[in-house]
MARGU-121545 format. One record per atom (N, C-alpha, C, CB): x, y, z. Coordinates in steps of 0.001 Angstrom, whole numbers, plus 500000, padded with zeros to 6 digits. Atoms other than C-alpha are relative to their C-alpha. Last residue first. Glycine has a CB too. Layout:
! MARGU-121545
XYZ/...
END
This chain:
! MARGU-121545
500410500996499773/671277177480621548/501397499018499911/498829499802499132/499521501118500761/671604181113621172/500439498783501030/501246500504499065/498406500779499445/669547183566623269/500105499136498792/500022498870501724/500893501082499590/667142186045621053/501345499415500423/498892499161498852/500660500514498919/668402189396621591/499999498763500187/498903500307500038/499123499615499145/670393189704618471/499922499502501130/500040501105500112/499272500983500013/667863188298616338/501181500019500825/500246499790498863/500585501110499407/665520191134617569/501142498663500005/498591499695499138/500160499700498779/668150193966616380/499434498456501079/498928501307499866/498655500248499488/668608192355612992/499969500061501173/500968500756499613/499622501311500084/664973192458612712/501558499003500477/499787499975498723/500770500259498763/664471195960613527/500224498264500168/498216500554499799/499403499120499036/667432197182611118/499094499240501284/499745501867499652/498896500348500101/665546195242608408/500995500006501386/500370500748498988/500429501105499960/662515196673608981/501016499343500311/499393499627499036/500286500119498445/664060199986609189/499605498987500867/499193500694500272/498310499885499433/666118199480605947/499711499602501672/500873502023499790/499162501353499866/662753198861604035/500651499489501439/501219500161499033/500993500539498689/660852202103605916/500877498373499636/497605500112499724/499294500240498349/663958203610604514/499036499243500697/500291501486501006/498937500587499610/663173202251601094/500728500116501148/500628500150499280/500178501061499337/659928203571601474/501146498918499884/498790499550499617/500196500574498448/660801206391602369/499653498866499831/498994500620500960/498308500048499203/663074206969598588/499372499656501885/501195502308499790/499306501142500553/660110206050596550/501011499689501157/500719500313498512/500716501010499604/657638208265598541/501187498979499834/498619499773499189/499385499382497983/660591211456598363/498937498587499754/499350502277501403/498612500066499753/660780210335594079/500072499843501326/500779501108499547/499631501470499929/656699209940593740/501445499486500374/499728499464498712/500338501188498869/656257213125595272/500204498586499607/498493500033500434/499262499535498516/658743215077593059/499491498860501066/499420501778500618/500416498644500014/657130213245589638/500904500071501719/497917500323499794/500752499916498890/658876210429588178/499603501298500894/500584499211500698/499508500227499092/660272210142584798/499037500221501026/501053500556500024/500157498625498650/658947212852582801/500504499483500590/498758500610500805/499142498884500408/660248210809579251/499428501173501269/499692500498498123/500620498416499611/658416207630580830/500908501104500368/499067499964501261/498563499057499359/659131204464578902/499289501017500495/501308500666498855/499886498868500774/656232201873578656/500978500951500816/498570500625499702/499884500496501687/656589198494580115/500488501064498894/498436499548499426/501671499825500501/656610199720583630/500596499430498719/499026501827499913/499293500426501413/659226198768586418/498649500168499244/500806498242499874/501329500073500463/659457200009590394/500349499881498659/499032501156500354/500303499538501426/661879199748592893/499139499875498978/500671499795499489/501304499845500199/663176199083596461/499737500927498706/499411500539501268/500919499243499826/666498198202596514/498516500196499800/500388500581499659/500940499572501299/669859196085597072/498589501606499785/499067498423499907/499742501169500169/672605195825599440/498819499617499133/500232499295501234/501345500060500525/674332199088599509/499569498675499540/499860500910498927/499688501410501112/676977199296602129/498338499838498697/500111497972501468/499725499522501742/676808202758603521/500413499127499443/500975501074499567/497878499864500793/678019201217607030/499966500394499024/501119498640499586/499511498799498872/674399202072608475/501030500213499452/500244499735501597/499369500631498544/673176199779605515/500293501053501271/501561499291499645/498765499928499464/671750201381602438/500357499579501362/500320501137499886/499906500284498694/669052200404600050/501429499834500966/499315498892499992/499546500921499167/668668202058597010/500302499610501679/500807499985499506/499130499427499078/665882203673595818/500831498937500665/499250500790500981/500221500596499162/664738202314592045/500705500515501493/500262498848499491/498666499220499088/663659203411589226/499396499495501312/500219502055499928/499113500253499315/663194201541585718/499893501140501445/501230500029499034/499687499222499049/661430201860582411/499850499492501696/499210501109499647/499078498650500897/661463200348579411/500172501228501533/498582501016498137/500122498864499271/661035196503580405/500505501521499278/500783499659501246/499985498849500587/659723194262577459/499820501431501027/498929499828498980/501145499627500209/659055191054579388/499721501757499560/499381499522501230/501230500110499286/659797189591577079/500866500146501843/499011498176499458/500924500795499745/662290190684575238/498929499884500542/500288499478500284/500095500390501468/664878193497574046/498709498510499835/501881499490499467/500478498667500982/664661195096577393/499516499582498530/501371501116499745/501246499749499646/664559191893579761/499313501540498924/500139500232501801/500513501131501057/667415190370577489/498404500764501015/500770497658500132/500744501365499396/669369193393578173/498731499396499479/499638500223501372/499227501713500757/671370195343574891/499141499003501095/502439499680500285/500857499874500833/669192198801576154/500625498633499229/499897501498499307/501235501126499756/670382198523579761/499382499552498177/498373501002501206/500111500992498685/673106200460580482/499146498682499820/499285500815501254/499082501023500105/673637202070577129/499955498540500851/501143500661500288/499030500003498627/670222203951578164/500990498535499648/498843499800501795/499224498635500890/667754204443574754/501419500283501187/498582501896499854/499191500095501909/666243201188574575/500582501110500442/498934500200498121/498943501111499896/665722201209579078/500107500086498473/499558498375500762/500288500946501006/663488204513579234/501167499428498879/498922500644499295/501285499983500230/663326206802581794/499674499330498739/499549501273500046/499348500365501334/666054205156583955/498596500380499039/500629498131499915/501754500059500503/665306206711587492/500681499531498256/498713502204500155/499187500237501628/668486205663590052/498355500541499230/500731497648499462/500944500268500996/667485207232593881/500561499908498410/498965501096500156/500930499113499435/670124207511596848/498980499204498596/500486502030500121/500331499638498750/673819206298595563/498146500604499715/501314501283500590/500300499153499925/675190204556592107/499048500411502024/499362499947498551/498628499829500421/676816201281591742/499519501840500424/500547499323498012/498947499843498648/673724199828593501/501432500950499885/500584498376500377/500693498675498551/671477200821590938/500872499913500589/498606499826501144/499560498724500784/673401198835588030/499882500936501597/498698500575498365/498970500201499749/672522195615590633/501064501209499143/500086498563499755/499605499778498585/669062196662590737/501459499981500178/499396498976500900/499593498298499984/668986196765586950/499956500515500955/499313500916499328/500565499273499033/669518192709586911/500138501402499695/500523499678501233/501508498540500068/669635191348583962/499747500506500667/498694499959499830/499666499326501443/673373189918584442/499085500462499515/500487499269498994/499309498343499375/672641189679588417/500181500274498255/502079500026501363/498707500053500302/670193186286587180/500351501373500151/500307499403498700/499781500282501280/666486186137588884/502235500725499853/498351501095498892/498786499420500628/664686185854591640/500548499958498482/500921499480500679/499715499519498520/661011185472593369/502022500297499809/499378498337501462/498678500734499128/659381185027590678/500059500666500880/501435499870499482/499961501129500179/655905186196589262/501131499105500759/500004499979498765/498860500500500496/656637189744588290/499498498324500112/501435500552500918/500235500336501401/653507191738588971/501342499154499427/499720501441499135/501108499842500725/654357192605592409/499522499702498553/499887500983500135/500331499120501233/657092191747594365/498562499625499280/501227499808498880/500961499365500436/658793191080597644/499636500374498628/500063500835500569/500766500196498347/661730189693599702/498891499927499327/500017501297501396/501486499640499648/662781189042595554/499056500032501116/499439499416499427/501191500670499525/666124188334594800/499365500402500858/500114498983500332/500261498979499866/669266189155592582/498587499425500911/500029500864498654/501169499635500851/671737186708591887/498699500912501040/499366498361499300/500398500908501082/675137185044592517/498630500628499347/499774498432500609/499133499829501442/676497187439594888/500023499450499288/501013500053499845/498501500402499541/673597188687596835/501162499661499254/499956498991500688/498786500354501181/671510191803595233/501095498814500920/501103501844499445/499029499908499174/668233192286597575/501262499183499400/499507499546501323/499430500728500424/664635193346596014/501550499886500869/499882500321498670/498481499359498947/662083194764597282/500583498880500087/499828500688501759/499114500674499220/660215195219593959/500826500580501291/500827499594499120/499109499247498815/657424196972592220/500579498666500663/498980501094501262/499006500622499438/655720196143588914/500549500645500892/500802499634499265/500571501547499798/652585197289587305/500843498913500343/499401499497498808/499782501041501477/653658200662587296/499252498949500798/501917499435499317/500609500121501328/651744204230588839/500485498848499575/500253501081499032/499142499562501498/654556205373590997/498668499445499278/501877499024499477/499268498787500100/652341205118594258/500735500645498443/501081499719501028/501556499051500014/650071202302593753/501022501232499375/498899500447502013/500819500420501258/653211200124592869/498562501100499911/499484498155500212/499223499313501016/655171201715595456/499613499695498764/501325499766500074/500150498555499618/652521200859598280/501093500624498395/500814500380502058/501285499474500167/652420197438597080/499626501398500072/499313499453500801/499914500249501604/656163196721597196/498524500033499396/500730498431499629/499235499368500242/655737198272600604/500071499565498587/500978499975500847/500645498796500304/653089196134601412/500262501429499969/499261499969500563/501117500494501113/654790192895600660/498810501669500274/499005497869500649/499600499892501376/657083193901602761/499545499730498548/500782499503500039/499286498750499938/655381194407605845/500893500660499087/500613499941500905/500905499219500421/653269191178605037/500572502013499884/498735499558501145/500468499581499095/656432188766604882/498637501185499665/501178500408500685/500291498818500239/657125186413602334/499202500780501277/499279499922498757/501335500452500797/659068183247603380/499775501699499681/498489498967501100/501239500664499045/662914183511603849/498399500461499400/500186500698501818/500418501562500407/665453182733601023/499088500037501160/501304498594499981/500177500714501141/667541186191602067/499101498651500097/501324499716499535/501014499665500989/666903188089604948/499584499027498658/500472501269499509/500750501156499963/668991186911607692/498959500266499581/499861499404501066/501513499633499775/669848190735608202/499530498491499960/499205501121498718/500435498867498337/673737190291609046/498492499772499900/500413502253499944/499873501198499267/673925188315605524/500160500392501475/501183499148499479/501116500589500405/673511191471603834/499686498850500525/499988499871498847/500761499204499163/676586193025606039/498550499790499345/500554501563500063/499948500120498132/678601190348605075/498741500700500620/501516500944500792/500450500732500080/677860190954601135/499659499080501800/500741499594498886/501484499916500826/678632194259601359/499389498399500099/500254500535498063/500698498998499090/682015193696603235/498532499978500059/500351501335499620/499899501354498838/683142190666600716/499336501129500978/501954499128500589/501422500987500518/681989193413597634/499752499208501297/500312498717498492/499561501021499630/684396196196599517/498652498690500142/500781500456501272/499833500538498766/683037199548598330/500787498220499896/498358500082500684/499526499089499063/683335202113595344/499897499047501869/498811501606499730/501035499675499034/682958199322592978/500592500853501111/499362498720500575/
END
């Protein structure tokens, strides 16, 4: 990994994000990218170091799941926007149990989410059943990729507040 996992994982644990309830600001961001790209799945999702999990999502049902299916946690290895246009035919993915099963993902993309420190700690992303050999069109790529900054900003605003508040 081009960064320092113990770093990355620090600076995800900075936001006091993980395991809290569902918020509406994120929940309509993983709504907005579901309209937007067209699938019937969108996540804002956040890689800690046991497993992969769900501020937000749409057609999925959970709220996490194991880093060894994860294709957020591929994303991270890579910078800015991943687009996989269809999971059988991508080494990466075409042996996982979400590709070869239920729930028969084939396509994949997701913007990752970056820290100030360029730590990447998961992302905002979208998942369809059926593969798509265009991939994503120009505007859906620049939508994909703000609303992972509108993520970051959330995030960023939150940290900020918790800052403020006195400790007890």
């Amino acid at each position: 990994m081009p960064w320092d996992e113990e770093a990355r994982l620090k600076a995800l644990d900075r936001y006091g994000i993980l395991d809290t309830a569902p918020e509406r600001a994120f929940d309509d961001i993983a709504q907005l990218a579901s309209i937007l790209c067209g699938t019937p799945i969108a996540v804002v999702n956040l890689i800690a170091r046991d497993r992969q999990w769900f501020k937000s999502e749409v057609g999925l049902g959970v709220r996490s799941t194991p880093l060894a299916t994860s294709f957020c946690a591929q994303a991270l290895l890579q910078s800015g926007l991943v687009v996989v246009k269809d999971a059988t035919k991508d080494d990466r993915f075409s042996c996982n149990p979400l590709v070869t099963g239920e729930p028969y993902l084939r396509f994949y993309a997701g913007a990752v989410l970056t820290t100030p420190e360029k730590l990447p700690i998961g992302t905002v992303c979208v998942l369809d059943h059926q593969p798509r050999p265009g991939g994503l069109t120009s505007d859906q790529r620049t939508g994909l990729v703000a609303l992972g900054n509108l993520v970051m900003t959330h995030l960023e605003l939150r940290r900020a507040l918790q800052a403020r508040e006195p400790r007890h």
